[in-house]
C-alpha positions, -999 to 999 in steps of 0.1 A, spaced: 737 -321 -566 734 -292 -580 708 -307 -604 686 -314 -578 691 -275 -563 679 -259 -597 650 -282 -592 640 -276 -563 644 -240 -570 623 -241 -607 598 -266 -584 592 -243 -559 588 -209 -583 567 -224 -610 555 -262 -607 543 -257 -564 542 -222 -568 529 -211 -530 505 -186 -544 492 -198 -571 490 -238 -571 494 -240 -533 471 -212 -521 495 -199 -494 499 -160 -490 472 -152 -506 462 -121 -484 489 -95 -496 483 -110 -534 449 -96 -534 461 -66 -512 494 -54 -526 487 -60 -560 475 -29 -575 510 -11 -580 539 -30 -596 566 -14 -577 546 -17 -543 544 -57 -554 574 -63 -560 589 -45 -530 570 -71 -510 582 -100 -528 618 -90 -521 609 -83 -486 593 -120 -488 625 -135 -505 645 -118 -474 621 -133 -446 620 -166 -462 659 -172 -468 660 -161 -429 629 -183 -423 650 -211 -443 680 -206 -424 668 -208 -390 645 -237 -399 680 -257 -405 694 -243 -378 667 -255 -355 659 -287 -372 696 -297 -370 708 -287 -334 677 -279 -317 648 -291 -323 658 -330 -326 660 -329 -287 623 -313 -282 607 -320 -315 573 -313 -295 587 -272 -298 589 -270 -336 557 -253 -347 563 -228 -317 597 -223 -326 595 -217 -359 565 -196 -353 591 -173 -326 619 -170 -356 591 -155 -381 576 -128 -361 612 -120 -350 627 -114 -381 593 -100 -399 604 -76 -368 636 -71 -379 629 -64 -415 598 -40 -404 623 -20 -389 649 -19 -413 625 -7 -440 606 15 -419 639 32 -412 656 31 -448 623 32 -470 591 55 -450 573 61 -480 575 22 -489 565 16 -447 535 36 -458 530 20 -489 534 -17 -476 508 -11 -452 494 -34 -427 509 -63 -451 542 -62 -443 536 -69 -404 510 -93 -423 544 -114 -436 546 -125 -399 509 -146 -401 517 -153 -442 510 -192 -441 535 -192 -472 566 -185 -449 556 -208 -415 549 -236 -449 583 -233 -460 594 -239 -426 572 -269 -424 577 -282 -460 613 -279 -458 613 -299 -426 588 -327 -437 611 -330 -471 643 -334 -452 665 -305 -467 700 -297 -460 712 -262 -459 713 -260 -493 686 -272 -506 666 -249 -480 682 -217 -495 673 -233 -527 634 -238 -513 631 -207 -502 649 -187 -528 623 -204 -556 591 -200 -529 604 -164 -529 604 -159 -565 576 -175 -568 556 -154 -544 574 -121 -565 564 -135 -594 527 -140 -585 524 -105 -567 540 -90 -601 519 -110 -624 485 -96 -603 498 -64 -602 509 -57 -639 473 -74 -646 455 -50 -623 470 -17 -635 457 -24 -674 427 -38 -657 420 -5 -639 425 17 -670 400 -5 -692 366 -4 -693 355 -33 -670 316 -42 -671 301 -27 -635 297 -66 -627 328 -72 -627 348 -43 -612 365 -46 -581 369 -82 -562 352 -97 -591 377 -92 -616 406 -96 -592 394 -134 -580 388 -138 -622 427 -121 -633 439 -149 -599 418 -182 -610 433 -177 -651 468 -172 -632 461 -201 -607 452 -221 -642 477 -214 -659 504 -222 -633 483 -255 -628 497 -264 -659 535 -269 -650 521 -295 -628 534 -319 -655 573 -309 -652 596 -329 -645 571 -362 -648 584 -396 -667 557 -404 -688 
């Protein structure tokens, strides 16, 4: 059991990484990512929203939704903005200068496609309770990771001396598609042969 927790945990951070092997979330990793701290803020604030996203998806799945199962898009769509709500205001009121600094992105975490897909992976795969914090703990640090990596690349990006070509987007979809290749390559954990 617990086994098959650390997988789906090292699965969902490295091997289906949502970012970078699944494509989800990819608006505030080209957004966020030009300050490390700024980045990684995010990603806990995503780690938060997703173990609440995770929760209530189990919640709904188990006593809920099995009665109306035509109300589970909609319902899971109702828990995310509520709790990006929730988490909006607790930072706007303990953190304003990270507010600020988050932007329009962290309202952004309530359209993310990487939280409503954990919602809907976890449900198509069947999890428990468990092996939903386990989902969305490793989706989580997945997404941190991935918003770290971009940003750490960015800042000694933006203090070299890029070609004119290359600066701004350019370089930022390049620094993404050698990330999104390199995480392409855990693809092959975990396989017998």
């Amino acid at each position: 059991m617990t086994g098959d927790l650390v997988w789906i945990l090292v699965s969902a951070m490295l091997v289906n990484n949502f970012t970078l092997t699944l494509f989800l979330g990819l608006c505030p990793f080209f957004g966020v990512t030009s300050q490390v701290t700024t980045a990684l803020r995010l990603g806990l604030a995503n780690i938060f929203v997703l173990l609440l996203t995770a929760i209530s998806a189990w919640f709904l799945n188990r006593y809920i939704l099995p009665a109306a199962p035509f109300l589970r898009i909609i319902s899971f769509i109702i828990v995310i903005a509520s709790t990006v709500q929730v988490v909006e205001m607790a930072i706007k009121k303990a953190s304003p200068v990270l507010f600020r600094a988050l932007g329009i992105y962290l309202p952004l975490i309530t359209t993310n496609c990487a939280i409503l897909g954990l919602a809907i992976f976890q449900t198509n795969r069947g999890y428990g309770f468990l092996q939903g914090i386990s989902f969305a703990i490793g989706a989580g640090l997945g997404l941190t990771l991935a918003l770290t990596l971009m940003a750490s690349i960015r800042v000694r990006v933006d203090r070299s001396n890029v070609p004119a070509l290359a600066r701004g987007m350019a370089i930022v979809l390049i620094i993404a598609s050698s990330l999104s290749l390199a995480f392409m390559g855990f693809a092959g954990l975990g396989s017998s042969s």
